[in-house]
C-alpha positions in Angstrom: 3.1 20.1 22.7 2.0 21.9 19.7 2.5 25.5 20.3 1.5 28.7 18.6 3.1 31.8 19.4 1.3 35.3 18.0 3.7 38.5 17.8 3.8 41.8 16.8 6.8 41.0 13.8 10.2 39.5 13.5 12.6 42.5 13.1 15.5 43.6 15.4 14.9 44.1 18.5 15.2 42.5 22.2 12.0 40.8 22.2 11.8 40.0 18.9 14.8 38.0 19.5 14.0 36.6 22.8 10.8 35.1 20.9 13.0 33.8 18.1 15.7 31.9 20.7 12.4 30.5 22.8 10.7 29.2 19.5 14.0 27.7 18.5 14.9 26.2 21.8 11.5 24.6 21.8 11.7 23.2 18.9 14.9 21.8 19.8 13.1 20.2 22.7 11.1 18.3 20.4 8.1 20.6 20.1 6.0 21.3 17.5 6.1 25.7 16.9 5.0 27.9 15.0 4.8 32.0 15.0 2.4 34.4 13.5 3.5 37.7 13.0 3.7 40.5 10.5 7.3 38.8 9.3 10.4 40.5 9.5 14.6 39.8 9.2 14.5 36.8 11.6 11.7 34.7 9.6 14.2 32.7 7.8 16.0 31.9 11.0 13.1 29.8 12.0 12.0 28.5 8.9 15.4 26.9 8.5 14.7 25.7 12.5 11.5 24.1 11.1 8.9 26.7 12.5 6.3 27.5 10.2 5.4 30.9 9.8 2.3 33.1 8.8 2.2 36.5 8.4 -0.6 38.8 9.5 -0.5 42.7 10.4 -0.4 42.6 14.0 1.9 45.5 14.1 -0.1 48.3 13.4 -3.6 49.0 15.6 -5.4 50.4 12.8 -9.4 49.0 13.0 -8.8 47.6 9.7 -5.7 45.7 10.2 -6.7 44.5 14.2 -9.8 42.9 11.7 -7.7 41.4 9.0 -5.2 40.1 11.7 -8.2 38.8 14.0 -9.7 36.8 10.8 -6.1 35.2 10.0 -5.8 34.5 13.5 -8.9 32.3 14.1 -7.9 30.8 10.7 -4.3 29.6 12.0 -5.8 28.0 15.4 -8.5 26.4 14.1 -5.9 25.0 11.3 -3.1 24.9 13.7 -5.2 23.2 17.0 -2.5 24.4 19.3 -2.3 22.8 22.4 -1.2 26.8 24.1 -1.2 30.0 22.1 1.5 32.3 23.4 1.3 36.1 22.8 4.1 38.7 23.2 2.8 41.6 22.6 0.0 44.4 23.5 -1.9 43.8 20.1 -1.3 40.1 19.5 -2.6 39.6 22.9 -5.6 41.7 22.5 -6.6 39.8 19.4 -6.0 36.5 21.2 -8.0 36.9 24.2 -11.0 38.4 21.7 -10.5 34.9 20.1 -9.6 32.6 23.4 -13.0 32.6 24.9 -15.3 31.0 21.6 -12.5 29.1 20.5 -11.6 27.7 23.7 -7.7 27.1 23.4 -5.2 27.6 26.7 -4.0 31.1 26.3 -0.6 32.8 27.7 0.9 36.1 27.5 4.6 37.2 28.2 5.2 41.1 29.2 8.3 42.0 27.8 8.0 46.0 28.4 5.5 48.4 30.2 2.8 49.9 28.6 0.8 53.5 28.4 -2.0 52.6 30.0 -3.6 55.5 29.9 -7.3 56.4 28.6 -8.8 53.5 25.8 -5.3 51.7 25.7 -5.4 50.2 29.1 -8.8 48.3 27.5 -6.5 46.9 24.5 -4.8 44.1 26.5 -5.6 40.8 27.3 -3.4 39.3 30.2 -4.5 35.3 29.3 -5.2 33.0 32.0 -1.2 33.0 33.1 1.5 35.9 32.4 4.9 36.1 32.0 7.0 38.5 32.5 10.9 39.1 31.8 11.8 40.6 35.1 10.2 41.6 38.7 9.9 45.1 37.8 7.6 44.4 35.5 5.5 41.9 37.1 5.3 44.6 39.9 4.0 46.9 37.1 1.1 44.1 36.0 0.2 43.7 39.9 -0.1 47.9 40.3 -1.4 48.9 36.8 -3.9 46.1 35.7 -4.8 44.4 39.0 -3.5 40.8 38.2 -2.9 38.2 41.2 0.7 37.9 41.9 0.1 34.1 41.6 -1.1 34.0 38.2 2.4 36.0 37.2 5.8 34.0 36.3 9.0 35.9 35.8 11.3 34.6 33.3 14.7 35.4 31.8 15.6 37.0 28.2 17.6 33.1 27.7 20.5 34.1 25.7 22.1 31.0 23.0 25.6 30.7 24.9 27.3 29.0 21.4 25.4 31.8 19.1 26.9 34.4 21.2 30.2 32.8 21.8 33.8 34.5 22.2 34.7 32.0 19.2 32.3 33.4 17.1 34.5 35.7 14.9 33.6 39.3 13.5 35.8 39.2 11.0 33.3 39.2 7.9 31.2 42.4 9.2 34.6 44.0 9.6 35.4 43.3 6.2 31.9 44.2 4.6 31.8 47.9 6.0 35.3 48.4 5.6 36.2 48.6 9.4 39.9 48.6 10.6 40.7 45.8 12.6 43.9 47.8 14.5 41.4 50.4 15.4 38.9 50.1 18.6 35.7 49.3 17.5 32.9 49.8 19.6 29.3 47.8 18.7 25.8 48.7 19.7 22.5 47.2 18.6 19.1 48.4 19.3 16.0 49.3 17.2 16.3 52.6 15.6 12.7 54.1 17.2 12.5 57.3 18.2 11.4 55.9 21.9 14.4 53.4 21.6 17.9 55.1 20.0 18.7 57.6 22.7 22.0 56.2 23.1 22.5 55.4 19.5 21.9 59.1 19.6 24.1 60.0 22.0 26.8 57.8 20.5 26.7 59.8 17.3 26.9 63.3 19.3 29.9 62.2 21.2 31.7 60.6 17.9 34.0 63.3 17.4 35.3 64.0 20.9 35.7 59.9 21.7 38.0 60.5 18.4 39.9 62.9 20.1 39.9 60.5 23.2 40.9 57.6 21.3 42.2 58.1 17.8 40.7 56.1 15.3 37.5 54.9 17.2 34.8 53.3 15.1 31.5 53.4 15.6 29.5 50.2 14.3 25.7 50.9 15.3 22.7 48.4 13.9 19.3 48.2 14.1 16.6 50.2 11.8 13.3 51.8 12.6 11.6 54.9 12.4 14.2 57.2 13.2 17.1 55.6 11.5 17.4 58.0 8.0 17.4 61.1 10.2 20.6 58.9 12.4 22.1 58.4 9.2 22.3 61.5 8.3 23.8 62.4 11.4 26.7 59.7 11.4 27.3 60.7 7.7 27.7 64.8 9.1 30.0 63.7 11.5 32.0 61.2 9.1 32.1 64.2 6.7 33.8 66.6 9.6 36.4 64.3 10.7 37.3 62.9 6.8 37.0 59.5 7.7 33.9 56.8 8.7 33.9 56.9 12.2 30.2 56.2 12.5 29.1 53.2 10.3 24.8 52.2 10.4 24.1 49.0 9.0 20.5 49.4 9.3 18.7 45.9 10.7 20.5 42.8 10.9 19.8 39.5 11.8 23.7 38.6 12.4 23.6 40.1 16.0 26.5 37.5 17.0 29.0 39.1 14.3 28.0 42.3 15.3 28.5 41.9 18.6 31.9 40.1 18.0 33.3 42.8 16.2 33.9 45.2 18.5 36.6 45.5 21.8 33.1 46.8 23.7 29.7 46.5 23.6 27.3 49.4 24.3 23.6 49.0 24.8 20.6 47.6 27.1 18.6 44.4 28.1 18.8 41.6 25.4 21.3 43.2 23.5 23.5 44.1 26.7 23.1 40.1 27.6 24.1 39.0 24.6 27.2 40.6 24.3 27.7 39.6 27.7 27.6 35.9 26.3 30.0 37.3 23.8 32.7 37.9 26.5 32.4 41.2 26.0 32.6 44.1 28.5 29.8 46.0 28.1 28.8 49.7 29.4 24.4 49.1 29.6 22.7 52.0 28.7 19.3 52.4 27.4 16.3 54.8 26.9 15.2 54.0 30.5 18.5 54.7 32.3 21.8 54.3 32.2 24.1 51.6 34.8 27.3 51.8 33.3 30.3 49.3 32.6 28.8 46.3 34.3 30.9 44.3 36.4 30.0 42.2 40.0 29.0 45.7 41.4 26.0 46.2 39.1 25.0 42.3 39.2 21.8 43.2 41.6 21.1 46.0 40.4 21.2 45.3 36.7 19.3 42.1 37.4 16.2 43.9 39.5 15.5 45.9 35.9 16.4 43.0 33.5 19.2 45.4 32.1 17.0 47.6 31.1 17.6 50.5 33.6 14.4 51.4 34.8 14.3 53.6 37.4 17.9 54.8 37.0 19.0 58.1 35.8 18.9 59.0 32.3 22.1 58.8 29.5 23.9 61.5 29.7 26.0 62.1 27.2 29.3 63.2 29.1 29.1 60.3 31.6 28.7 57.8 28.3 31.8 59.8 26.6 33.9 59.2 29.9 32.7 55.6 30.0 33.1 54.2 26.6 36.9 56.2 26.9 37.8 54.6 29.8 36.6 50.9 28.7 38.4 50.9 25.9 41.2 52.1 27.9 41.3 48.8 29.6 44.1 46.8 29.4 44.0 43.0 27.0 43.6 41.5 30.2 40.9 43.7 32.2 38.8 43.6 29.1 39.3 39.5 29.3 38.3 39.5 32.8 35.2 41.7 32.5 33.7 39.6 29.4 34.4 36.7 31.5 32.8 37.6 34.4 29.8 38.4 32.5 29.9 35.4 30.3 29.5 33.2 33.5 26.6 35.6 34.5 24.9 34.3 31.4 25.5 30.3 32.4 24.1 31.5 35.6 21.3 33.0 35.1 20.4 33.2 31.6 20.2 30.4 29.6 18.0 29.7 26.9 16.9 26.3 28.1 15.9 28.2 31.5 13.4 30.2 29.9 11.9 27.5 27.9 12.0 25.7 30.9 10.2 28.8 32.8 7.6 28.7 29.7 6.8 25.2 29.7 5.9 24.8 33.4 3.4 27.8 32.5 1.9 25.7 29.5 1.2 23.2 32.0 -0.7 25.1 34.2 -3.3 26.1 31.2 -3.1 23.1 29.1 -6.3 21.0 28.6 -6.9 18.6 31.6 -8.4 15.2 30.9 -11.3 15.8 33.1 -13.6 19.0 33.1 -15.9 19.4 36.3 -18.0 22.0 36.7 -18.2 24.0 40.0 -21.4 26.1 41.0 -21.8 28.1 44.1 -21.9 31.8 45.0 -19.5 33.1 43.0 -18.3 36.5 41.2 -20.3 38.0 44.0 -17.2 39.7 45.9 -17.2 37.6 48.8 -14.1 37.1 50.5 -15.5 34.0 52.0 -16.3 32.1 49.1 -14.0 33.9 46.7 -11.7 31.9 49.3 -13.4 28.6 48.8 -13.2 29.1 45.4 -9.7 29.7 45.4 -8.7 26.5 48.0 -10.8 24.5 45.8 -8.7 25.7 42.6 -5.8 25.1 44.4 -6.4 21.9 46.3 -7.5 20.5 43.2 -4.4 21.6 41.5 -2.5 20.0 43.7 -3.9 16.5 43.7 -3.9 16.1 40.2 -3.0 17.9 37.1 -5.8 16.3 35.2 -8.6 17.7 36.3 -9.6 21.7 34.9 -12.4 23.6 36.5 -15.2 25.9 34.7 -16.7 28.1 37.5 -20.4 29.4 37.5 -19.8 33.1 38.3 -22.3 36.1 38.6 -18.9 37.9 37.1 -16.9 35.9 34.5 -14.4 38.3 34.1 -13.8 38.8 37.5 -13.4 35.3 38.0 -11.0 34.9 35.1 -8.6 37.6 35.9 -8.9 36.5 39.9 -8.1 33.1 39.5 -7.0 32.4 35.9 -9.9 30.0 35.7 -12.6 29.3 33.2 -16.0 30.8 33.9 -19.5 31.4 32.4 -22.3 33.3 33.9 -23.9 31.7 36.2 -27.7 33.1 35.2 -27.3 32.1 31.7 -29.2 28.8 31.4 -28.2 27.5 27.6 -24.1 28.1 28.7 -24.4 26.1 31.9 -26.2 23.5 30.1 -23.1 23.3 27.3 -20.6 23.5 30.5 -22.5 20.7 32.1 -22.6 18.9 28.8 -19.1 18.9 27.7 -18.2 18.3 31.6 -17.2 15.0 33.2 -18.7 15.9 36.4 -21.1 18.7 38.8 -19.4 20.1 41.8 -21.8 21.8 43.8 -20.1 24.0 46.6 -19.0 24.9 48.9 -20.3 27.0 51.2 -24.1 26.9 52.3 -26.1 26.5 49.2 -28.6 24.3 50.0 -30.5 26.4 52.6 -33.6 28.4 52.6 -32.5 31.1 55.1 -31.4 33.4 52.3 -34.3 32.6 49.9 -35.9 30.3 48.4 -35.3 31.5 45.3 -31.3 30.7 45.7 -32.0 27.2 47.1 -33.9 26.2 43.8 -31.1 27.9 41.6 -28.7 25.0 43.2 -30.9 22.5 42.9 -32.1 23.1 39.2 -28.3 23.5 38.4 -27.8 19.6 40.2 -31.0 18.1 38.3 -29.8 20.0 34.9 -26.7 17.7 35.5 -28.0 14.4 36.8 -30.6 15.0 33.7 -27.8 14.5 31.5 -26.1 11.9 32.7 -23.3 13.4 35.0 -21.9 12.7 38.3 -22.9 15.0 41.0 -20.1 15.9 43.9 -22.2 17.7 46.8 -18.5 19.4 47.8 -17.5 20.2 51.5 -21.6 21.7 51.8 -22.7 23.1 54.9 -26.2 22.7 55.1 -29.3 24.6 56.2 -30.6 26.0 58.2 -33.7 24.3 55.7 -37.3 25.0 56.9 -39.7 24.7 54.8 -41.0 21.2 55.2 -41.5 21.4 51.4 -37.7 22.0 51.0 -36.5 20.2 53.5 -37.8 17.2 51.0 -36.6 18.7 47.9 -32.9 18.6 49.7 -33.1 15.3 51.0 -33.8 14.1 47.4 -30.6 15.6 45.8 -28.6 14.3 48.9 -29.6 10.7 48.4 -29.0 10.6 44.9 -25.6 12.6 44.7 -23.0 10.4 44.0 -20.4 11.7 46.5 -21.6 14.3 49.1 -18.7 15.5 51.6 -19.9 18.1 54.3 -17.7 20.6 56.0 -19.0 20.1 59.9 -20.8 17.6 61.7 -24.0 19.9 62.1 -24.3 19.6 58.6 -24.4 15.8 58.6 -27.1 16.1 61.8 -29.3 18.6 59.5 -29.6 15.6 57.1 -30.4 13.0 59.5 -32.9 14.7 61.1 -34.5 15.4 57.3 -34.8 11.7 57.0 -31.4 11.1 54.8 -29.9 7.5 56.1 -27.3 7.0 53.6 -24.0 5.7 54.9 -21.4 7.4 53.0 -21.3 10.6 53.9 -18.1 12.3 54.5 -17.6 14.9 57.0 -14.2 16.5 55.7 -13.8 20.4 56.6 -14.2 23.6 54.8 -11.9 24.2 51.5 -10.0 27.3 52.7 -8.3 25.2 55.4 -6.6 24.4 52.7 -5.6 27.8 51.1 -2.3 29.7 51.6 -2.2 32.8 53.3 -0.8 35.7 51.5 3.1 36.8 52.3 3.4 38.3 56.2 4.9 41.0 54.8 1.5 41.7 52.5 -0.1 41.4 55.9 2.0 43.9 58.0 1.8 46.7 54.7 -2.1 46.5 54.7 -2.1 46.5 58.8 -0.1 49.5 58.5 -2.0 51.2 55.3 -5.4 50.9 58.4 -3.0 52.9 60.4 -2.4 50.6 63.3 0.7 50.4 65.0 2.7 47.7 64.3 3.9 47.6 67.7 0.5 47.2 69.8 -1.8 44.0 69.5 -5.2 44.6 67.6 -8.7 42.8 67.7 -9.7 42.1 64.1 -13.9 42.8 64.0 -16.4 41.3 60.8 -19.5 42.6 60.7 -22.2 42.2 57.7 -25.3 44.3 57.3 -28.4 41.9 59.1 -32.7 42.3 59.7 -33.4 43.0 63.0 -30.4 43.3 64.8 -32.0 46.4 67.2 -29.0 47.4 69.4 -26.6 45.9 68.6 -23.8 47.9 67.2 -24.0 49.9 70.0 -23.8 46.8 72.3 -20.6 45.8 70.5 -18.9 49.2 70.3 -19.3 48.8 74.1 -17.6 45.2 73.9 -15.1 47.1 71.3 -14.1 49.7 73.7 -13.8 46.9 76.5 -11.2 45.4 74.9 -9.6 48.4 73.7 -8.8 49.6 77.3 -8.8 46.1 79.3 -6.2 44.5 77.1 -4.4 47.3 75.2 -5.8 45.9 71.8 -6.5 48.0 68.6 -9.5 47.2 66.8 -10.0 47.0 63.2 -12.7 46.3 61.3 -12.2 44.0 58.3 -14.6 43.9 55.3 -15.6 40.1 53.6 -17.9 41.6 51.5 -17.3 45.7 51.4 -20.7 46.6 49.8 -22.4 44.8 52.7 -20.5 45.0 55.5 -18.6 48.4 55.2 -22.0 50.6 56.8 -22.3 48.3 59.5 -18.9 48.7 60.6 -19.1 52.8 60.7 -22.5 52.3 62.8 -20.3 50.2 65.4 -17.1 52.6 64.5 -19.4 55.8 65.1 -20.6 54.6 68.2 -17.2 53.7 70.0 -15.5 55.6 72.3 -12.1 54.4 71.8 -10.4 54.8 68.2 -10.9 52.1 65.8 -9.5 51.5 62.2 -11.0 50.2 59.0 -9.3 48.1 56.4 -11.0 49.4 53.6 -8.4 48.5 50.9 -9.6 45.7 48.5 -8.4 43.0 49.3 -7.7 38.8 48.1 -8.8 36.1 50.5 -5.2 35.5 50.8 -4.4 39.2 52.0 -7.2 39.0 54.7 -5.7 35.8 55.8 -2.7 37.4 56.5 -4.1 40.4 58.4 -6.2 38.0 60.2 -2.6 35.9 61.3 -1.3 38.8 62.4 -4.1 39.5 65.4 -4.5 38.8 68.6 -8.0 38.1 68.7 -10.9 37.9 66.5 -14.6 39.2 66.5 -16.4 37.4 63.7 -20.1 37.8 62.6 -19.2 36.1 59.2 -18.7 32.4 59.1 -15.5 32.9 56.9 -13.8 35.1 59.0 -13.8 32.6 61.4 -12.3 30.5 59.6 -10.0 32.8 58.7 -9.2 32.9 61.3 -9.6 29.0 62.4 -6.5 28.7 59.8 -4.2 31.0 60.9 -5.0 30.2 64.9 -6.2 32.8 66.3 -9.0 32.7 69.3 -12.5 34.4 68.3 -15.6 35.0 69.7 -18.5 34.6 67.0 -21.4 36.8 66.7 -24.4 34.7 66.0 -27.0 35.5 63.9 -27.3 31.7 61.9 -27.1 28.7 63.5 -24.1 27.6 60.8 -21.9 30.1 63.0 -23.1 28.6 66.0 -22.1 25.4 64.5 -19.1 26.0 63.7 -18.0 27.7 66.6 -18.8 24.5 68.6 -16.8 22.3 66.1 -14.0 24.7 66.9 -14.8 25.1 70.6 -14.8 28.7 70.7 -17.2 31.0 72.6 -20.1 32.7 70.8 -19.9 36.4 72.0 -23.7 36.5 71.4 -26.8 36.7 69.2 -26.7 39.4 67.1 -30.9 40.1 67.5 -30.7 40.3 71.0 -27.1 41.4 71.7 -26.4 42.2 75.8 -22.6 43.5 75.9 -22.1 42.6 79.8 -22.8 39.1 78.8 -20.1 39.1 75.8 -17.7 41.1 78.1 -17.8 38.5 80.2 -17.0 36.2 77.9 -14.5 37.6 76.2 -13.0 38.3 79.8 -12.6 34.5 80.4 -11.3 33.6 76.9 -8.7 36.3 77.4 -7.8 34.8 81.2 -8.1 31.1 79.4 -5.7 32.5 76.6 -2.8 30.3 76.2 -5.6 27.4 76.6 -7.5 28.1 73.8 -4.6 28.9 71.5 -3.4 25.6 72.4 -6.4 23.6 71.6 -7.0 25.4 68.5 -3.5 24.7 66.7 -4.6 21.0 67.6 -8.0 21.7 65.6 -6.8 23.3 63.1 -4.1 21.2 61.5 -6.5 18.4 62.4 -9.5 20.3 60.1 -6.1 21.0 57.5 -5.6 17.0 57.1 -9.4 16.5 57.0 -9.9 19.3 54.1 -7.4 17.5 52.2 -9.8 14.6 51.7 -12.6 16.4 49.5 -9.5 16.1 46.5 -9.1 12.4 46.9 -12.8 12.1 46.9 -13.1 13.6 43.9 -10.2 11.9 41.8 -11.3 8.7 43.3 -15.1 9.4 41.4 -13.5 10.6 38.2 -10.9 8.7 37.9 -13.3 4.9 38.9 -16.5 5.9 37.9 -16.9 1.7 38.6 -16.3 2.1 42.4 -18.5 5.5 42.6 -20.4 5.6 46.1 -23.7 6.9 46.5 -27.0 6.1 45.0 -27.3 7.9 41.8 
């Protein structure tokens, strides 16, 4: 792969390194690299490797450098052609995304710290289609701060080069250029000298002249440089001045970490750094701006690991506690100190190897890189909808996972949304001349799923499908009709306008067998039509845990069995949240069952679920959280029953087994309640609540029945859903054996 990697500069510091060792090690893999950046100590490092380098002024936010470094960027990738630009840092990141969506190149980010996030900054990042991050905490951090899907987020390592920082790796030459004793302990630290980064280096200079009188003779060899660094050095030099000898020695920033590292007995410092010395075989006491662990050993393995050595979330260094540590470690015997730099040496070949987090990098290339087919997918999306945010999601996945060839531009009504939901590539759905260059550039339509082509909703939205189809058939394309459930159609008028597009479609797949009745009785006859099953049988549910949290942020208790209940807003519906608070309550004191109300589309559905709420007598709870597809899925597995008014909460709820009762108010529920052979509670415009208690009375005594027979159907509609991928690499992939009549 040709790679281009945009940074902030190449000076000391953890990620600055961790960039360095990834470029090298993928160039070592045989990969073409190459790093823009403001320049810095380690750009002759990767020259020498063979990565080219350009400099631009990423590191400063000024209007006028963010311009300068935007104009050299779009230079570099339209010289360069990178097959993945990778950013590392807030700016960088910013300035590629502003760039990613004109220039159209697969774009990836790595988090290596947290952010402030707080007024205008939080608006100046760009995530990319995939992140990155070095360690759980911080991926937790993206998830809570910025909203992104926990899917779209890989946690890497900081890789550490196990022969660079080697126990054979001598320090003898830095010794010897600063004038160090070698019978004297030396203790090394590294970190940038920033004012938000040198509190121990700080520290370390206060507590010079006591660890002196701890440990006569004690050197000091602290490097790194930054913006805080003249007023450290003036320090050190105070304290060299009061004791008549140089304790404290600065070097300022240096690119020979390893040598550093190497000479001293112990290492003191955090994340990178703290690994790397690790490598070293050296024990090492981590201890950072964030927090402060201690001298690591098999004690702090867990711990250290949850923060990435960085101490988050630990208590601050203080300097007695560092005084007493670095005393003590240096107390250590020849052969304790041998033991603890070996035990964290083979913590590095565990768990932190360079060729891991290339490894870790490359499987996230993959997942952006250009596919050899582009299809485009229409339906109603970037709308809020859990339902067919889910089938957009299935279809992303299940697509995914039949071939890694194939990359999908979605039609949204909110591109954004869509991109940060699903890491996907969208375009707004209403602007005409961008869905022509989509279809254009595409090797193939994909219209659905869901219920497009119907007139129930509007006219209006049935010609929007169709125009998008004959745009694409106008220009040549193959046209997937994709797991569709259609009607109901009826307008005569319409009703021939459909039939027309389903005839010449060149692969049409339908999601029930109503669906593939509605078309014979308009008068379609051809033969290869595929009833398949709806896409989200298909998608994953989110973890059980995520599930329980969410059940328990509604305020049920997790002890007692609920009744999940989906409602939408609907004309001419008269009583009937009154009739189904009665049903509500019914269940609430027959079988002991909670009821919560779940919201597929909150704008729409949240009022009608207070009406029925308000009119209850029993309590009730609302999951008004926001919530994925996936999460709902997982609240819905955790129920004992469903009430569904919304086709895609019942199957939802279809997918995770559990009986429901649907609440009719268009005949595709009613259809696919009698492809799943479950009761319909009623019809939502003339709603009698005796009648749906008695039927929810006999599924409840038929329980164990109906659970039974809808495991069967749903692993069965699992295998079926499966098909619409196959189908659709079969077209792309053999336009020569394409069915249909196009």
């Amino acid at each position: 792969m040709k790679i281009l990697m945009a940074t902030m500069g190449l000076d000391i510091g953890g990620a600055e390194t961790h960039i360095v060792e990834l470029a090298k090690e993928l160039r070592h893999q045989g990969h073409d690299v190459a790093v823009v950046s403001n320049g810095g100590v380690y750009v002759p490092e990767i020259t020498a490797a063979g990565i080219r380098h350009y400099n631009a002024p990423m590191h400063r936010r000024t209007f006028r450098d963010m311009r300068r470094s935007r104009s050299i960027l779009r230079k570099v990738i339209q010289q360069e052609r990178p097959d993945v630009v990778h950013a590392h840092a807030r700016i960088p990141a910013f300035l590629c995304g502003s760039l990613q969506r004109k220039l159209r190149f697969p774009f990836v980010t790595t988090a290596h710290w947290v952010f402030d996030t707080r007024g205008a900054l939080r608006y100046l990042t760009n995530w990319g289609q995939r992140t990155i991050a070095v360690s759980d905490d911080i991926k937790s951090y993206l998830i809570r701060e910025y909203g992104l899907p926990a899917e779209h987020i890989s946690v890497t390592i900081n890789g550490i080069d196990t022969e660079k920082f080697s126990p054979a790796v001598s320090g003898a030459g830095v010794i010897a250029e600063f004038g160090l004793d070698p019978q004297k302990p030396i203790v090394s630290y590294v970190s940038r000298m920033d004012a938000d980064r040198a509190l121990v280096a700080r520290q370390l200079i206060e507590i010079a002249p006591e660890l002196d009188r701890l440990v006569p003779g004690v050197q000091l060899l602290i490097a790194g440089g930054g913006n805080v660094f003249e007023e450290l050095r003036d320090k050190a030099r105070a304290v060299n001045s009061a004791l008549g000898r140089p304790c404290v020695t600065m070097t300022g920033p240096r690119t020979d970490i390893n040598q550093i590292v190497a000479a001293g007995q112990i290492f003191v410092g955090v994340s990178r750094a703290a690994l790397e010395a690790m490598s070293a075989g050296k024990p090492v006491i981590v201890a950072g701006n964030e927090g402060y662990h201690g001298l690591f050993g098999p004690d702090k393995l867990e711990e250290a690991q949850a923060g990435n050595f960085c101490c988050r979330g630990l208590p601050l260094s203080d300097p007695r506690t560092l005084l007493r540590d670095v005393a003590a470690a240096l107390a250590l015997s020849p052969e304790e100190k041998e033991r603890a730099g070996a035990y964290g040496r083979q913590v590095i070949f565990d768990h932190y190897s360079v060729r891991r987090m290339a490894n870790d990098c490359l499987a996230v290339y993959d997942q952006v890189r250009r596919r050899r087919f582009q299809v485009v997918m229409s339906g109603y999306y970037g709308f809020s909808n859990a339902g067919d945010d889910a089938i957009l999601e299935a279809i992303q996945q299940a697509i995914h996972g039949a071939s890694d060839d194939i990359a999908v531009t979605v039609l949204s009504n909110d591109p954004e949304l869509t991109r940060k939901q699903y890491g996907m590539e969208a375009i707004p759905r209403f602007r005409m001349w961008k869905v022509f260059s989509a279809l254009r550039r595409s090797d193939a339509l994909l219209s659905g799923g869901g219920s497009l082509l119907q007139d129930a909703t509007s006219t209006r939205s049935l010609f929007y499908y169709l125009s998008v189809i004959r745009c694409a058939e106008w220009l040549g394309k193959p046209v997937m009709l994709y797991a569709n459930g259609i009607g109901p159609v009826r307008r005569p008028a319409n009703r021939r306008r459909v039939k027309k597009v389903v005839e010449r479609a060149t692969l049409v797949t339908l999601r029930d067998h109503s669906s593939a009745r509605e078309l014979a009785d308009m008068g379609v006859t051809r033969q290869d039509l595929r009833v398949t099953a709806d896409p989200v049988f298909h998608l994953s549910p989110a973890a059980p845990e995520r599930g329980a949290e969410l059940c328990r942020s509604a305020g049920l208790d997790p002890d007692t069995p609920f009744v999940a209940v989906s409602v939408r807003e609907w004309r001419n519906t008269g009583n009937f949240h009154r009739e189904l608070a009665a049903l509500c309550d019914h269940l609430s004191r027959a079988y002991g069952l909670q009821v919560l109300f779940l919201l597929m589309q909150p704008d729409r559905d949240r009022a009608t679920a207070r009406l029925v709420q308000q009119d209850m007598s029993r309590p009730s709870h609302l999951l008004d959280a926001a919530c994925t597809p996936r999460e709902l899925m997982a609240v819905l597995g955790r129920a004992r029953l469903c009430l569904a008014m919304r086709l895609h909460t019942l199957i939802f709820a279809a997918r995770m087994a559990v009986p429901s009762m649907g609440l009719v108010y268009d005949p595709k529920v009613e259809s696919y309640l009698q492809e799943l052979e479950l009761p319909a509670a009623g019809y939502v415009d003339r709603f009698d609540a005796g009648e749906a208690i008695a039927q929810a009375d006999k599924l409840m005594g038929e329980y164990d029945q109906v659970l039974q027979r809808l495991r069967l159907k749903s692993a069965a509609l699992t295998r079926a859903a499966g098909e619409n991928e196959a189908l659709l690499l079969e077209m792309l992939e053999h336009p020569e054996r394409r069915p249909g009549r196009g």
